[in-house]
N, C-alpha and C positions, 0 to 999 in steps of 0.2 A: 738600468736593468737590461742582461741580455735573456733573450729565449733562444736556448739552444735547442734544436731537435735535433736527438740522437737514435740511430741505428742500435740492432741488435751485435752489433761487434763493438759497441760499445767505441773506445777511444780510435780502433784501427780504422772508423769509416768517418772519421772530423774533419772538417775542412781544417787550415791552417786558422782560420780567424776563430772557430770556434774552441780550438787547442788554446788560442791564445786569451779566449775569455774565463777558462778555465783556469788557466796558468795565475789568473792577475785575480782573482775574484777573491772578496773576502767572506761572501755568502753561497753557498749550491746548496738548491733544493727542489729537490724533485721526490717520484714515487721511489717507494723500496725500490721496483724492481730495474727503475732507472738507475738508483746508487749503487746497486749490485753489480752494474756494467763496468763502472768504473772502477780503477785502483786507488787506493787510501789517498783519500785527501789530505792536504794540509792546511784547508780553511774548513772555517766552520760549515757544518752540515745538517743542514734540517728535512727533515722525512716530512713530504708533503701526507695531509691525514686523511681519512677514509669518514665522510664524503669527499666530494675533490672540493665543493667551493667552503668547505672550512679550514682550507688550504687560503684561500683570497688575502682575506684580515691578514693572514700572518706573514703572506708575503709583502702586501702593500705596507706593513708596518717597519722594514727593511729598508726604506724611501730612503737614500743620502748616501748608500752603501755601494759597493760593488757587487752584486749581486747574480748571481746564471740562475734562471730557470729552466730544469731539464723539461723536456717535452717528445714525444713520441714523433720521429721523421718529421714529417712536413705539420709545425705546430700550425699551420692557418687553413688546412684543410683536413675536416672531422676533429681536427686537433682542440689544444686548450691556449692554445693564441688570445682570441678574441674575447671569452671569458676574463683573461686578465688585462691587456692592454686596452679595455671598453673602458678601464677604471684608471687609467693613466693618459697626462699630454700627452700628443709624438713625440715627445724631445725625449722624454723620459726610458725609451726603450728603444733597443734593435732587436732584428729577427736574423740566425743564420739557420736556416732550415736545413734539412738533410735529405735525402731521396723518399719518398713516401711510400707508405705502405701499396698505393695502389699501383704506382710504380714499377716498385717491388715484384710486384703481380703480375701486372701486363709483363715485364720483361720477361719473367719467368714460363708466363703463357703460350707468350707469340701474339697474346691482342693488342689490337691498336686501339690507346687508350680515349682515343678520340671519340670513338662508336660505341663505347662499354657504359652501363649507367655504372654510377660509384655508391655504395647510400652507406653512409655509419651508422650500424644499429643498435651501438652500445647499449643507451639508456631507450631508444625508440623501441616500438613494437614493430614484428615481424611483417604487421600486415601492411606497412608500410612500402613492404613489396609488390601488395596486391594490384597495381597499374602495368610493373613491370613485367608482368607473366604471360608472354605468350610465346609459342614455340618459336625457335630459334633464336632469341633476346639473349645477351650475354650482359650478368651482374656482377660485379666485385661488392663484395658486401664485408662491412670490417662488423665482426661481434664478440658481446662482451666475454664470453667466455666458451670452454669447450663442449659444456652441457647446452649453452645456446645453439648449437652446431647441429646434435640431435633435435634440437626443437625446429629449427628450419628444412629438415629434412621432414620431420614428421610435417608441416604446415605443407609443406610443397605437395605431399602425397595423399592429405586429405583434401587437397586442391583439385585431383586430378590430373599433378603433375608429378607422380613417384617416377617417372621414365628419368626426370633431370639428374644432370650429371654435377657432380658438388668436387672441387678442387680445394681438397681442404690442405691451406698454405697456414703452418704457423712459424713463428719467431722468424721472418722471411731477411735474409742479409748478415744474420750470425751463423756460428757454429752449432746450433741447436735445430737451424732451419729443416722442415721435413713437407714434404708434398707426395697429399694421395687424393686417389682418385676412389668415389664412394657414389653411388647409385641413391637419390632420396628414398626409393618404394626398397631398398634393403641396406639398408642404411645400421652399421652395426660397428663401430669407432668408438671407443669408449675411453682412447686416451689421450684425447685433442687436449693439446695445451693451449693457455694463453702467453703471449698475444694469435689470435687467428683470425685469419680471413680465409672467406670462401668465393672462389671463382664459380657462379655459377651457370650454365647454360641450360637452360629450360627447355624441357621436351614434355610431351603428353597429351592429355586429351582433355584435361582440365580447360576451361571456358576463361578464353579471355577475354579484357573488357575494351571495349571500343576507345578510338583513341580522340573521334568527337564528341560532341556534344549532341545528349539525346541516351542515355545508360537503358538498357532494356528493362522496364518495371520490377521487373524477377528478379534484377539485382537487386532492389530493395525489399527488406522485411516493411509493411504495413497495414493497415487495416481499410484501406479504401483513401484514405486524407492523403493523397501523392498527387505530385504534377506528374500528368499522366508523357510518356516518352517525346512523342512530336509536339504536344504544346510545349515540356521544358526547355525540347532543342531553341523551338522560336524564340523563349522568354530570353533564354541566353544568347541569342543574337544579338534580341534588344537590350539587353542590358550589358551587351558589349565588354567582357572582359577582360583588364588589361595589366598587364605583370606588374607585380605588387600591392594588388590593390585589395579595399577592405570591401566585404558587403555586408549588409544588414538583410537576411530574409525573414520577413515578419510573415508568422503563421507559419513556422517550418514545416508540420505535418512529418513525412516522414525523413524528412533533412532533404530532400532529393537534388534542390536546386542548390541549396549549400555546395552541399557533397560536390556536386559539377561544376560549381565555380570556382570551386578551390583545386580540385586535378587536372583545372586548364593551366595550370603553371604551379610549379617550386614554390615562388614568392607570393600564391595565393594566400588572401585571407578570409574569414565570414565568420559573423555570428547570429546562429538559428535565433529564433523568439517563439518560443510557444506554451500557449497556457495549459494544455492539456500534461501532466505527470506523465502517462504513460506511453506519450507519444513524443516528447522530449529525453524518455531513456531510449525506445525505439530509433529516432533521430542521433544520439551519439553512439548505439551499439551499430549503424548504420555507416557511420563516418569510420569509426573505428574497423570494421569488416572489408571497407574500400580503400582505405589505406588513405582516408581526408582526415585524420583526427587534427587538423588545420582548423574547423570548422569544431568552432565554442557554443556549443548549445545550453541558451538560461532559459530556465523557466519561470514566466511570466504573461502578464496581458498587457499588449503594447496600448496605447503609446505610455503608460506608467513605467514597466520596463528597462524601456530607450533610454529612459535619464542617467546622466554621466557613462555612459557606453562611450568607444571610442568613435569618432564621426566617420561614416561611411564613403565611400566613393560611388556606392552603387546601392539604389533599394529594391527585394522584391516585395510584392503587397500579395502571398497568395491565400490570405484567410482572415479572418478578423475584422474587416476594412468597415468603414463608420465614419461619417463625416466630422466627428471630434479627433478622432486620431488622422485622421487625413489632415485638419488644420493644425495640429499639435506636432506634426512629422514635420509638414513643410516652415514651420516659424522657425524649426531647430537645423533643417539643415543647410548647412551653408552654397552659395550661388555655385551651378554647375554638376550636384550629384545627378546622377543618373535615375528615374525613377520607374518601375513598371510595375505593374500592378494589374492583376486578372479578375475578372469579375465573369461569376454565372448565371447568379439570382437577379429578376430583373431591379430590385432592390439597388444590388449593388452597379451593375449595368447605367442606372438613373443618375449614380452618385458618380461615375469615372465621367458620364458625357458632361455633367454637372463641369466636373473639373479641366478639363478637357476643352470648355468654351470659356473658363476661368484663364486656365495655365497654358494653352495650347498643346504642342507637342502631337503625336499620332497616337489616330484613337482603329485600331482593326477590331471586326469582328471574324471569329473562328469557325470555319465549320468544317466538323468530319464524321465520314463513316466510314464501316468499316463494311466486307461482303461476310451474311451468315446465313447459317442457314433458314428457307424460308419455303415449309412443307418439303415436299422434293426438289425443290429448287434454288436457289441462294439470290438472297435480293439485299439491300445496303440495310444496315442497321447503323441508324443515326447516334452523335453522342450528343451530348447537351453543348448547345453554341459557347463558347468561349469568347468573352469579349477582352481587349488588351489595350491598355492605355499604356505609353512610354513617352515621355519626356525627360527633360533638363532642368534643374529647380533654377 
């Protein structure tokens, strides 16, 4: 099988090897709006269907043939590359790509595509931007269609950021291609076609989010159950996170520490645990608001829960904690997760030192205040000791 990615000029922007897989092939199949690029075929033609992976079957079933699959510019980036070649040997397939949409973009801009973040937000939600927002940040953002176009304009300016300036680039490299310049706070385009991308540069007074660890409490909705801002930074230091990787926060509360270990990197993963209903929708309306919907919130009481979950690379312990699920965690996970776990009630305090002269590892206790007022004058008002266990299983 070949995957072709084709431009919007359709046959005049093909490389020679991609002409020539055309030329030779006894099957092409791609979307309507890819077989409309091209001139009447003389092999057989199949209209990839609407969803795309009901398209999959029907292509894998073509195995033995000569077959092209059309695919939009660069099929292995935002593309539908790896959707299909996940389900094929290497031997089985070549890629001729073609210049990509974001490409496409940068050259038309003037930006260097090196410094721009890129996001496909076809099927993703918008708030998926919500990291990249802050004045002066430039996005290329590929979306599903023209009415998404208005919807990102409206999210930017209920953000606080209607000042941004939105490069609305569609069909970029054919003869259809058209580039305007639109303001998100008057934002008034009502005939964006698909395919489109929008170059955006953010301006405004909208709050943006910090890019360490430690998210200001206010960024989260909850009802008191949060790692509160300077414990989570520490908790995430101890729990040390590292690209790709999976965590398990047991007792999420309001997802906080999720939420921030999963916007230290791309390739972040985590899944909340918590018993409480209403603080388990709080936690993924939470995730979804910060642009972490990375972060799988079940609800449940651990350690029942945890069974057949994928194995973590990292644990937090910030609620729930009980010496049956403390011995029920560590039988299950394998040598090397990373573990921390915060304790306030002396209760729980009793049971970390417990583990702690069991397991070793570093056992800190926390203390902070803050200055309030106190009569006319301001004197520290204490928070409750935080004690932190962290180890290595």
């Amino acid at each position: 099988m070949t995957i072709v990615g084709l431009g919007e000029d359709g046959l005049n922007g093909l490389s020679d090897a991609s002409r020539d897989a055309l030329s030779r092939a006894e099957i092409v199949m791609g979307a309507a709006r890819h077989l409309a690029l091209l001139p009447e075929l003389d092999c057989e033609v199949l209209e990839w269907p609407v969803p795309f992976g009901d398209g999959i079957e029907l292509l894998l079933a073509q195995r033995g043939r000569r077959v092209v699959m059309l695919a939009s510019g660069d099929p292995f980036w935002f593309g539908a590359g790896t959707s299909v070649t996940r389900h094929l040997p290497r031997e089985d397939w070549v890629a001729l790509p073609a210049p990509s949409a974001f490409s496409l973009a940068a050259a038309q801009l003037g930006w260097p595509l090196e410094s721009v973040a890129c996001l496909g937000l076809h099927a993703a939600p918008l708030t998926r931007l919500r990291p990249y927002l802050a004045r002066g940040v430039r996005v290329l953002v590929l979306l599903r269609d023209g009415a998404a176009v208005g919807g990102l304009a409206g999210y930017l300016a209920g953000l606080g950021f209607g000042d941004s300036r939105l490069h609305v680039m569609e069909a970029l490299g054919g003869g259809r291609a058209r580039v305007r310049l639109a303001v998100a706070g008057d934002y008034a385009l009502h005939d964006v076609a698909h395919p489109v991308l929008v170059g955006l540069e953010v301006a405004g007074a909208g709050a943006a989010m910090p890019v360490v660890a430690g998210l200001p409490d206010d960024m989260f909705a909850h009802d008191g159950q949060i790692t509160k801002k300077a414990v989570r930074a520490l908790s995430l230091s101890a729990l040390a996170p590292r690209a790709g990787e999976m965590l398990w926060d047991i007792g999420a509360g309001s997802g906080s520490v999720g939420i921030e270990w999963v916007l230290a990197h791309p390739s972040m993963r985590a899944i909340g645990f918590e018993m409480n209903a209403v603080r388990a929708a709080r936690a993924r309306e939470n995730a979804h608001n910060l642009g972490a919907d990375r972060l799988h919130v079940i609800e449940g009481r651990a350690p029942q829960v945890l069974l057949d979950q994928p194995l973590p690379d990292a644990v937090f312990i910030g609620g729930g904690m009980s010496e049956r699920m403390l011995e029920q965690l560590w039988d299950m996970l394998p040598q090397g997760v990373r573990v921390v776990a915060n304790a306030v009630t002396l209760e729980s305090e009793a049971l970390l030192a417990q583990w702690h002269a069991r397991a070793g590892g570093n056992l800190m206790r926390l203390e902070m205040a803050e200055a309030a007022p106190l009569g006319g004058r301001r004197g520290w008002r204490a928070a409750y000791p935080i004690v932190q266990w962290s180890v290595a299983r």
